[in-house]
C-alpha positions in Angstrom: 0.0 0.0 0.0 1.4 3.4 -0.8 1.4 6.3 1.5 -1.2 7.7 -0.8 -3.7 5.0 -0.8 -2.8 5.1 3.0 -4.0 8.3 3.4 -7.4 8.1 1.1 -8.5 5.0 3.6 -7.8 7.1 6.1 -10.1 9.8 5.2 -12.4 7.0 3.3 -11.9 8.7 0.2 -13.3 6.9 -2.7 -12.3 9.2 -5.2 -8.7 11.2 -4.6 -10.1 14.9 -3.2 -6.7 15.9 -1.8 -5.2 15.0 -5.3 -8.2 16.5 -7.5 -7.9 19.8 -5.3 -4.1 19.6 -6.0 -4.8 19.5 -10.0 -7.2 22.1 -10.1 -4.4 24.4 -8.8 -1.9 23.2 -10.8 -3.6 23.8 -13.8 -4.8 26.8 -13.0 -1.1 27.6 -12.0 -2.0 29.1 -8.5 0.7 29.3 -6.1 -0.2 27.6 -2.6 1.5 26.1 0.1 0.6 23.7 2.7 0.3 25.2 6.3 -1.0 23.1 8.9 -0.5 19.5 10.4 0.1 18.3 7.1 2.5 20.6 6.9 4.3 19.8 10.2 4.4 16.2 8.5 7.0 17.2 6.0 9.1 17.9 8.8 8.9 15.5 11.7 7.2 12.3 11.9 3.8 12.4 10.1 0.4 12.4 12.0 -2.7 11.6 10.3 -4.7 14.9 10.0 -8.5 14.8 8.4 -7.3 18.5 7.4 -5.4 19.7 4.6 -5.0 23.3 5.4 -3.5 25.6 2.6 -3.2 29.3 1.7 -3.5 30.5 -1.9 -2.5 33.3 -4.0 -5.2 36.1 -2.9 -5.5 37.0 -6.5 -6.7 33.7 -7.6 -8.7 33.1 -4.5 -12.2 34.7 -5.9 -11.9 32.7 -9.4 -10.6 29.1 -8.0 -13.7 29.3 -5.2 -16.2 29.9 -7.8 -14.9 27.1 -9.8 -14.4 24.7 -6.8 -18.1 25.2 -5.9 -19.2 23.8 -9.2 -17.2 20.4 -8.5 -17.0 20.6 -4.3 -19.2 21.7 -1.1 -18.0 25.1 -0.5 -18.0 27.1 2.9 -16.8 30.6 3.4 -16.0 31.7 7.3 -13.8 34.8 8.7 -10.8 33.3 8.6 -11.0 30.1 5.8 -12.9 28.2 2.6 -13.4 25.2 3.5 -13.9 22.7 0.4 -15.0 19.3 0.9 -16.6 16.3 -1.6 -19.3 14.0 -0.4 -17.9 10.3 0.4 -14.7 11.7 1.4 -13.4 12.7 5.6 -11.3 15.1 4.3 -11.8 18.9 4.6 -9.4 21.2 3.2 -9.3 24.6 4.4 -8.0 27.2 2.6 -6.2 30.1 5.0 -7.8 33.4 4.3 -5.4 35.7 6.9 -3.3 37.9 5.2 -0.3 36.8 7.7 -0.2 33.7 5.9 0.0 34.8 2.5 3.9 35.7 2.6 4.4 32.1 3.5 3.8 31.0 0.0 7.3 32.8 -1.5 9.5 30.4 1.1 7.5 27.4 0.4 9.5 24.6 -1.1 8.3 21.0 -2.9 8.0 18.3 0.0 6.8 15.4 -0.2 3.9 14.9 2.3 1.9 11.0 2.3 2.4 10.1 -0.8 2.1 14.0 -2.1 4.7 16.4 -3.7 3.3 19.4 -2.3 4.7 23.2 -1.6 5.3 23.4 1.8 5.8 26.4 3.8 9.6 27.0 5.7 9.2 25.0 9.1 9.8 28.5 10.4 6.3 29.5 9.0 4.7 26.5 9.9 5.9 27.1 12.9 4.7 30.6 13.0 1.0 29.4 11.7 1.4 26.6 14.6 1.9 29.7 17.3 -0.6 32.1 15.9 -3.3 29.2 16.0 -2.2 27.8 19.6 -2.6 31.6 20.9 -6.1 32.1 19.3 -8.7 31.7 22.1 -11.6 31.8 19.2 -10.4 28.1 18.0 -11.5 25.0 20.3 -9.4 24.3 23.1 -8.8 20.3 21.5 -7.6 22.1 18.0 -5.1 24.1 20.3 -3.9 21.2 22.2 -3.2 20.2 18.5 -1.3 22.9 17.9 0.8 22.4 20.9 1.4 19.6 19.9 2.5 20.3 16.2 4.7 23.3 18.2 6.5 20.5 20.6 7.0 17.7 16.9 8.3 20.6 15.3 10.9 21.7 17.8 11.7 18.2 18.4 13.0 18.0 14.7 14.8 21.3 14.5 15.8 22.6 18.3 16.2 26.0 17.3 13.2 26.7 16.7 12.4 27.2 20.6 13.9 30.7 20.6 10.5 31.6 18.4 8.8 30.4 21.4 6.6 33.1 23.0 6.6 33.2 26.6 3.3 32.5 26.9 3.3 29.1 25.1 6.9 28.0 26.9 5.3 28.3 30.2 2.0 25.6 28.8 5.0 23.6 27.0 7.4 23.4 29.7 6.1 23.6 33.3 
């Protein structure tokens, strides 16, 4: 079994959404990078996420939701689009903070389950991981989460601690 048949049982995909969403960019040569816990995967050892969290070009972002509506359920909220297809787990949530958007210039090809994928500079992961862990409007489980991707990440590259805000070294290490 391949990592990417792993992953489609894993989110009980029938058809491959991740991989579908990944070709409609692609073609449509919009630059994106993956953010979130898939994102951490690239760097440390991988977790299985239902969420494949990306930001987009913001000048494409209008024109590639219109057109995933017509193929995907589409969901628009303060901070994200989140796409999904019927028969699939998967959600994939496209970031719509401007903080993120910079993230896409450092973003280098990874491969991430079974998918060569953009990925945003640990450091920016990183920095999504901390911004999301501090944000008291997100479930508390989804920022244990987060703490979580913080302590894998800094696991696999040390230095990374010194990005650390106080705040979150004190719930990390006390």
């Amino acid at each position: 079994m391949t990592e990417k048949d792993f992953f489609n049982k894993i989110v009980n995909g029938r058809d491959d959404f991740l991989q579908s969403f990944i070709d409609i960019l692609r073609k449509n040569k919009i630059k994106f990078c993956a953010i979130g816990g898939l994102a951490v995967n690239a760097y440390a050892e991988p977790v299985v996420s239902l969420d494949f969290d990306v930001v987009v070009a913001g000048e494409k972002l209008e024109p590639l939701v219109q057109g995933l509506a017509k193929r995907f359920k589409v969901a628009q909220f303060a901070n994200s689009i989140n796409v999904s297809e019927k028969g699939s787990d998967l959600r994939i949530q496209i970031q719509t903070d401007e903080r993120y958007k910079a993230f896409i210039k450092r973003a280098k090809p990874k491969m991430v389950l079974g998918y060569k994928i953009p990925v945003a500079a640990i450091e920016d992961v990183f920095q999504g991981k901390v911004w999301a862990a501090v944000d008291k409007t997100r479930r508390s489980s989804k920022r244990q989460k987060d703490l979580a991707d913080i302590m894998r990440l800094m696991e696999a590259q040390p230095g990374l601690e010194a990005l650390l805000p106080e705040q979150l070294k004190k719930r990390i290490f006390d």
